[in-house]
C-alpha positions in Angstrom: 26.7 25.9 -1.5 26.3 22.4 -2.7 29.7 21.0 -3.9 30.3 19.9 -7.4 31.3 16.5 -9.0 34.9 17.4 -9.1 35.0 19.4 -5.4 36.1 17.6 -2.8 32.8 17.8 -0.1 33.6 19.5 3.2 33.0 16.5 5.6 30.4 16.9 8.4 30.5 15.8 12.6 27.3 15.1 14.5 28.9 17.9 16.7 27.6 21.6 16.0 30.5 23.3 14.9 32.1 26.1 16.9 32.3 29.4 15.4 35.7 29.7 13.7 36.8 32.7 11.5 40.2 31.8 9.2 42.3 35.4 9.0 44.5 35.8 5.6 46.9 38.9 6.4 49.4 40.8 4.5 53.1 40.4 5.0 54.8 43.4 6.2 54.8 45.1 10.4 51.8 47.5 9.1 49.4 45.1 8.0 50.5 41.8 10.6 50.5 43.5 13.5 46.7 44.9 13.9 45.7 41.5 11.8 47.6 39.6 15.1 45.2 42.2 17.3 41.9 41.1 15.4 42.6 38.0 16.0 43.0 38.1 19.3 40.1 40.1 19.9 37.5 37.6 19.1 39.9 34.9 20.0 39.1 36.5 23.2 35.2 36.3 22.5 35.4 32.5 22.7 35.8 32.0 18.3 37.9 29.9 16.7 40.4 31.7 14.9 43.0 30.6 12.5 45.7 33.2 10.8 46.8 31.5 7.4 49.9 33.3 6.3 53.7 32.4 4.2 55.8 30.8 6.8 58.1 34.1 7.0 54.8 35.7 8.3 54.1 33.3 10.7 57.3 33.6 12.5 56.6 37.8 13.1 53.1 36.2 15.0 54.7 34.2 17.2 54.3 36.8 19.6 50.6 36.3 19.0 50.9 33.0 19.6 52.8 33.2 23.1 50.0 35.2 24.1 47.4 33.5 22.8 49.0 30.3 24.7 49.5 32.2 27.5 45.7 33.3 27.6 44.1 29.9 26.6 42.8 31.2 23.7 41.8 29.3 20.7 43.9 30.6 18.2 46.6 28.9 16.1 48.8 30.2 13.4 48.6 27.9 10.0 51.5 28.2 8.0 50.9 27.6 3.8 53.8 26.1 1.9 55.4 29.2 -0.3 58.6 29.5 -1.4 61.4 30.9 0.7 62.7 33.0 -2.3 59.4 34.8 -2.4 58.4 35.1 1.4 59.0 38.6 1.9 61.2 41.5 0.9 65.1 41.6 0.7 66.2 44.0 3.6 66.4 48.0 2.8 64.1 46.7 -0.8 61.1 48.0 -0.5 60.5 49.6 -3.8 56.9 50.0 -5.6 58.6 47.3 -8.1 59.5 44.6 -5.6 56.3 44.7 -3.5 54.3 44.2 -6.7 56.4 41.2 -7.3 55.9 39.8 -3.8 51.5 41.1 -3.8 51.9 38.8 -7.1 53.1 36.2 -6.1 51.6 35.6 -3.1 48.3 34.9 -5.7 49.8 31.6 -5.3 48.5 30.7 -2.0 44.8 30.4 -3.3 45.1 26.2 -4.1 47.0 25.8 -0.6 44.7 28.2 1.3 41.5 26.5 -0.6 43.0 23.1 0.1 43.1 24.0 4.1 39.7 25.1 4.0 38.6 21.8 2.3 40.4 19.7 4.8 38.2 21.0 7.2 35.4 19.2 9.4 33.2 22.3 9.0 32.7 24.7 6.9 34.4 27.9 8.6 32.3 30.8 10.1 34.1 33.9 7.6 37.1 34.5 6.2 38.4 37.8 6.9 41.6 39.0 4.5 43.5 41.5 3.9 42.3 43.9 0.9 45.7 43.6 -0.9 45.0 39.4 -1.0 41.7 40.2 -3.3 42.8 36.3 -4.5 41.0 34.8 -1.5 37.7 36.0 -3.3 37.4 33.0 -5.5 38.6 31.2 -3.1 35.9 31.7 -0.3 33.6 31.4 -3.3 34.8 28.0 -4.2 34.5 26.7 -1.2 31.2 28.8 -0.3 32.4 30.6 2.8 32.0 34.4 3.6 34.3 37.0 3.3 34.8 40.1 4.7 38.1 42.6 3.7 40.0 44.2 5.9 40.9 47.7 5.3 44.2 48.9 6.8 44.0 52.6 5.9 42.1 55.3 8.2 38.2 54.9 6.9 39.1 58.6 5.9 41.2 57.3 3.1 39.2 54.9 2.9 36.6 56.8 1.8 38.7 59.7 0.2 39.6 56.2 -2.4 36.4 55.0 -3.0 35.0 57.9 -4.0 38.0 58.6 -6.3 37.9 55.7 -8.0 33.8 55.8 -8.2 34.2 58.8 -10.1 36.6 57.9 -12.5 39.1 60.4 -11.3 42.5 58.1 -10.2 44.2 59.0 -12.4 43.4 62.9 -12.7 42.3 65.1 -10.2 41.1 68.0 -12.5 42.9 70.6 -14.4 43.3 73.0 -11.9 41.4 71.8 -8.3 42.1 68.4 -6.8 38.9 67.5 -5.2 37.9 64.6 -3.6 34.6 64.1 -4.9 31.4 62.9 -2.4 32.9 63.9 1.0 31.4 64.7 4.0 33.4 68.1 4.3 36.1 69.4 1.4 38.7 67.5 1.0 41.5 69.5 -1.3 44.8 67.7 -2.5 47.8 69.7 -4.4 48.7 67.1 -7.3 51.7 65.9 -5.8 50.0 64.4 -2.9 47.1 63.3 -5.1 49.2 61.2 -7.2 51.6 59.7 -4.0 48.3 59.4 -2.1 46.3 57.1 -4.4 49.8 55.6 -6.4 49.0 57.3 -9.8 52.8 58.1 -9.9 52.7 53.5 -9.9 51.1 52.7 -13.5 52.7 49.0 -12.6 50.1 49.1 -10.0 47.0 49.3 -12.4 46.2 45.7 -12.6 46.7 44.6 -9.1 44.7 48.0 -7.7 41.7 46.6 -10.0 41.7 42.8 -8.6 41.8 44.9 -5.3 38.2 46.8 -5.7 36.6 44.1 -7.5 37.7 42.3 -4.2 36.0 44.6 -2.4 33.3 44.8 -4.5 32.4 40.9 -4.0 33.1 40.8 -0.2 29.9 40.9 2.3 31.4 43.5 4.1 34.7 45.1 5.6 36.7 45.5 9.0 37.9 48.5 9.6 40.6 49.6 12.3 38.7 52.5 13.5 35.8 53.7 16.3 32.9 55.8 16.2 33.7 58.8 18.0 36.6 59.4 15.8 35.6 58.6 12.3 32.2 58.0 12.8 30.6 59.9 9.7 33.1 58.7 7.6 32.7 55.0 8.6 28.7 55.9 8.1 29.4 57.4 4.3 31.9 54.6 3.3 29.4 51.8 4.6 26.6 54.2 2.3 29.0 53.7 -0.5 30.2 50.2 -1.0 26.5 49.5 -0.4 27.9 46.5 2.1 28.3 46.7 6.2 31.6 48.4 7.5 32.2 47.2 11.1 34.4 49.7 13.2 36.1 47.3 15.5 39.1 49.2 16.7 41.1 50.6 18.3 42.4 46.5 18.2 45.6 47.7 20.0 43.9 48.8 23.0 42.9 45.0 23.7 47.2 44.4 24.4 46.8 45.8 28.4 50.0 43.8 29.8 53.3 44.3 29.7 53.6 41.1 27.7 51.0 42.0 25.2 52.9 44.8 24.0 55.8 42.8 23.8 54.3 41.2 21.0 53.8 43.5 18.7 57.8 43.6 18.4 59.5 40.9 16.7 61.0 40.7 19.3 63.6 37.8 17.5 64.8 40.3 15.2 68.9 41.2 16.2 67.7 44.9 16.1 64.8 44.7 18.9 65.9 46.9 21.6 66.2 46.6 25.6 62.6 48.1 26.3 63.7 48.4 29.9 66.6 50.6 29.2 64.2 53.0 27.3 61.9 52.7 30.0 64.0 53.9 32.5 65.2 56.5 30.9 61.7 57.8 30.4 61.3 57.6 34.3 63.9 60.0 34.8 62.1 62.8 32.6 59.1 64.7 33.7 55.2 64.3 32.4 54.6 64.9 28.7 58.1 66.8 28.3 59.7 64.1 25.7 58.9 64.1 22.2 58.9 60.5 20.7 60.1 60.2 17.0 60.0 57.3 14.7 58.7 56.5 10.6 57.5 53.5 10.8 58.7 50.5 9.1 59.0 51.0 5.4 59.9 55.0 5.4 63.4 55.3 4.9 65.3 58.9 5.0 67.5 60.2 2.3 70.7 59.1 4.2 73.3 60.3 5.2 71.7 64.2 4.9 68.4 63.7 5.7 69.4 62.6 9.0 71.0 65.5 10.2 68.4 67.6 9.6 66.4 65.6 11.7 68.7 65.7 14.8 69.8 69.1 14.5 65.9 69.9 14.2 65.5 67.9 17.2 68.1 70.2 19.1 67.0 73.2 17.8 63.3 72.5 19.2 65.0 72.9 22.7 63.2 69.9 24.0 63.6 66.2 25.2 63.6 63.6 22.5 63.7 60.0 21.9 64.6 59.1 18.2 64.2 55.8 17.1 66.6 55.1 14.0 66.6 51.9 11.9 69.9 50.5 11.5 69.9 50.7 7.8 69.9 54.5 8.3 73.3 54.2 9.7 74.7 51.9 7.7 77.6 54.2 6.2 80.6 55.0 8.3 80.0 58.3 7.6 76.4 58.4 9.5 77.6 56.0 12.0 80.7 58.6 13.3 77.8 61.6 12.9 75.3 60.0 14.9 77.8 58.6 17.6 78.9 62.5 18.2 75.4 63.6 17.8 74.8 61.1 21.0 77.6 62.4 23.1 76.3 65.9 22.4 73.2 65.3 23.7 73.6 62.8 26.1 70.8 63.5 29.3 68.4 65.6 27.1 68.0 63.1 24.3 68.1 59.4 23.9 68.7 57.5 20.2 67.5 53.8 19.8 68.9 52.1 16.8 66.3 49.2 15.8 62.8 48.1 16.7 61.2 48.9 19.5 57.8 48.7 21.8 56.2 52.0 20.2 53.1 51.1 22.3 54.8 50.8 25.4 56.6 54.6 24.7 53.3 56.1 24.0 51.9 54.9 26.9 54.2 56.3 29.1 53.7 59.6 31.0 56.6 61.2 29.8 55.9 61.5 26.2 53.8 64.4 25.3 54.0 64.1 21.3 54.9 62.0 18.8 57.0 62.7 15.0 55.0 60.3 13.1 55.1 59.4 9.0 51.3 58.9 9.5 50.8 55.7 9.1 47.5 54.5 10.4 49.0 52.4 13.0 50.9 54.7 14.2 48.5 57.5 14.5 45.8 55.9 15.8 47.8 54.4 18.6 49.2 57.5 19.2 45.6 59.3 19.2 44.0 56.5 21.2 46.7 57.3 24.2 46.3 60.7 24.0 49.5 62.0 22.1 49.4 64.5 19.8 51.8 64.3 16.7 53.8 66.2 14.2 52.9 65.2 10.6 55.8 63.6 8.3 53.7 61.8 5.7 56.4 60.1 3.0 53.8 58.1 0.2 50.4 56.4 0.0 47.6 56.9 2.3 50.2 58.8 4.7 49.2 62.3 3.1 45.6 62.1 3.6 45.9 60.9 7.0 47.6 63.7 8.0 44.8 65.9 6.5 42.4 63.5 8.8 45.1 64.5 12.0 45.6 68.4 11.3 42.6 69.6 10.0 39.4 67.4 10.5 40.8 66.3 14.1 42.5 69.0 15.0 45.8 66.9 17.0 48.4 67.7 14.3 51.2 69.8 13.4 52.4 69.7 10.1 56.2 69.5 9.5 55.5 70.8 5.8 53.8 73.6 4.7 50.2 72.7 3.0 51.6 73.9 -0.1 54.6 72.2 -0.6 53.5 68.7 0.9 56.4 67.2 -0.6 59.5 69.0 -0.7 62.4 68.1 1.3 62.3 68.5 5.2 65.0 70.9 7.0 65.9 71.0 10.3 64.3 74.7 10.6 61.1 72.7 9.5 61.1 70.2 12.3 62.6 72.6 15.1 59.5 74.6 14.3 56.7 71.5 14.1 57.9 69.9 17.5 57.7 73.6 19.7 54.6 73.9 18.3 53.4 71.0 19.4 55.3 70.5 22.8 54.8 74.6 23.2 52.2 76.3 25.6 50.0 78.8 24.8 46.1 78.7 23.6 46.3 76.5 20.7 48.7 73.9 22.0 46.2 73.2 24.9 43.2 73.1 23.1 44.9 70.2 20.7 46.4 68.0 23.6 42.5 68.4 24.9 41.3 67.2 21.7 43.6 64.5 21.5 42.9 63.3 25.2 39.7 63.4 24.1 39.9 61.1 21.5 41.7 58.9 23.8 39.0 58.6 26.5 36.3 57.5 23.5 38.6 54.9 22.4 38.6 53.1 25.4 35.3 53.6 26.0 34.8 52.3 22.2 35.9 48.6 23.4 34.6 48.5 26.4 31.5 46.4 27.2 28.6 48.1 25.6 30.8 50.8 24.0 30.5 50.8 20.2 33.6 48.8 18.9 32.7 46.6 21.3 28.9 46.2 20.3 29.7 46.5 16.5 32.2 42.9 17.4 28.9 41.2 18.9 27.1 41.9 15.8 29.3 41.2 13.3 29.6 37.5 15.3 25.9 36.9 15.0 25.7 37.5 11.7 28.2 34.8 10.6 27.2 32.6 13.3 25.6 29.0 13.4 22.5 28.7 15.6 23.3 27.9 19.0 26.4 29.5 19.0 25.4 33.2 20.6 26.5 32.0 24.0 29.7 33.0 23.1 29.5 36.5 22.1 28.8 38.9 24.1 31.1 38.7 26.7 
């Protein structure tokens, strides 16, 4: 793309440039984290890569960048000027009304980002950004760079969305059946979950939601965080509808195969992160796949103090081993912190309660956890699919509900703590008692879904693997944004 009379020209070496792909992520744990395994991952294929985030962002990769320095790899976090006041969200603020505000303002990082790009010596490979930064669109125009999105959500949502919106229906599901339209197999929704699940319920949201699918309508393709052999026909009919390639690159996490590696995907400077090897050793003292693992995430917050109970005395009640992570903002009342102090001496030696962040990769991973309480983000459950662990379903808002559809009934690794029919009514402790023997329980069923599950495990790693398909899918997504004479570097 030529420049014009008032762009500053991209200046030119004698050099051939190396290949060098510029990542824009989100703020927030759910979208940095498997943004900081991307870019790693073809860091690790000999590219260039640069993350361009708000400086509050940057300091949650620093993990990535320990182990990209570490690992030689060339990878560097860039840091754009943005004000302090608007670099992330107020603590225990998470509403739909401030994250607007923040996705907003962050529109402001298109002149800095654009001025980085220009500053360059070459003209970058791609730009690959988040779906909720749509404002990098004009941007890579401008400066006449490709751009791919990257889709957080399961490519089950993913679709479940697309289709929705292609038909006009996001803001009614029908009178009386709520359809998703165009699937590969029916996908039925009651309207509570239809308006959480696709943020009808958010009419703030309109504007920013349409800057977000014209985004994706002008991108050259997306990333998703998914493999074959577990999504592989909705990958196929999500790539058939945008009309654009959808490269199934993941599972990213499964690239982190050191202690260390895990370790960063903790901020690990936060006061709350926990002593992993006290939580590691009391995992050694419990016997193969006995402990159920329980933790939402980090935006779900319970209905304190109540909700809380419920879930320890459902804990108790499922008769079985537990570790229960709990943020510190759900015991921020006296009245919670004396409950859940008792609650601990009660159950000291058959349960174990972390308050703060933790290594959820390094838990899953470890022999003794044989199921996993999960809100259902996709993080979350595809790690926790990927390693083998099958879950109980807690969805709380967004693409939550329809991932647990993906886990209990088009998977088949899933128990639901809800009833399908009233997928949003409060959660007792009878509820959860229930979900986690289910899960942990013997019997016919049980088996069949922990063989599912492991399963789906063993094709994730073989997904990544040399000539697996994530694995071949990253080789050719890195030819086609390549410069001649750069293929040397790809297929390793």
């Amino acid at each position: 793309m030529a420049a014009t009379e008032t762009e500053k020209p991209i200046i030119r070496t004698s050099a051939p440039p190396p290949p060098h792909f510029v990542l824009v992520p989100l703020f927030g744990q759910g979208h940095t984290i498997p943004m900081g395994d991307l870019a790693c991952l073809l860091a690790e294929r000999g590219v260039r890569v640069s993350v361009v985030t708000t400086p509050v962002n940057a300091a949650r990769l620093q993990g990535v960048a320990d182990r990209a320095r570490r690992a030689m790899l060339p990878l560097e976090i860039v840091e754009l000027p943005f004000p302090p006041a608007d670099d992330g969200l107020p603590p225990g603020s998470a509403s739909g009304d401030n994250v607007i505000r923040l996705f907003l303002a962050l529109y402001r990082l298109a002149g800095p980002l654009e001025a980085y790009l220009r500053a360059l010596p070459w003209r970058p490979s791609c730009i690959i950004s988040d779906s909720c930064n749509p404002w990098t669109a004009g941007v890579a125009r401008s400066v006449g760079v490709p751009r791919l999105f990257f889709n957080g959500p399961s490519c089950f949502y993913s679709l479940c969305r697309h289709n929705v919106a292609t038909h006009g229906l996001l803001h009614d599901g029908g009178d009386t059946a709520y359809v998703v339209p165009g699937m590969p197999l029916r996908v039925e929704m009651t309207k509570e979950t239809w308006s959480a699940a696709f943020l009808n319920c958010m009419p703030k949201w309109e504007a920013f939601l349409e800057d977000v699918r014209e985004g994706m309508r002008t991108a050259d393709g997306a990333v998703v965080n998914t493999f074959l052999g577990l999504e592989e026909q909705f990958v196929a009919c999500y790539e058939a509808g945008l009309g654009k390639p959808v490269w199934a690159l993941g599972p990213f996490f499964l690239n982190n195969r050191d202690e260390q590696a895990l370790a960063t995907r903790v901020d690990k400077d936060k006061p709350s992160a926990v002593d992993q090897s006290a939580v590691t050793a009391w995992l050694d003292t419990m016997e193969q796949s006995a402990v159920i693992y329980v933790c939402f995430g980090s935006l779900p917050r319970m209905l304190l103090p109540k909700q809380l109970y419920e879930v320890g005395h459902g804990l108790v009640g499922s008769g079985k081993p537990f570790l229960w992570v709990v943020k510190e903002s759900e015991t921020a009342s006296p009245e919670a912190q004396e409950w859940l102090q008792a609650f601990e001496a009660r159950t000291a030696g058959k349960g174990l309660v972390m308050r703060g962040w933790v290594s959820q990769l390094a838990i899953l991973s470890h022999r003794a956890i044989g199921g996993f309480v999960t809100h259902c983000g996709w993080n979350s459950l595809l790690e926790s699919v990927a390693l083998g662990v099958p879950v109980v379903t807690w969805p709380h808002f967004g693409d939550q509900f329809l991932n647990e559809l993906l886990a209990v009934e088009v998977l088949g690794v899933g128990v639901p703590v809800r009833d399908a029919a009233v997928t949003v009514a409060p959660v007792l402790r009878g509820h959860i008692a229930r979900a986690v023997s289910e899960l942990m329980g013997g019997g016919t069923v049980a088996q069949e879904r922990r063989r599912k599950c492991k399963e789906y495990g063993e094709r994730a790693h073989r997904a990544i693997a040399k000539g697996g398909s994530s694995h071949q899918n990253l080789t050719q997504l890195l030819q086609s944004f390549m410069p001649s004479g750069s293929k040397e570097f790809l297929d390793t």
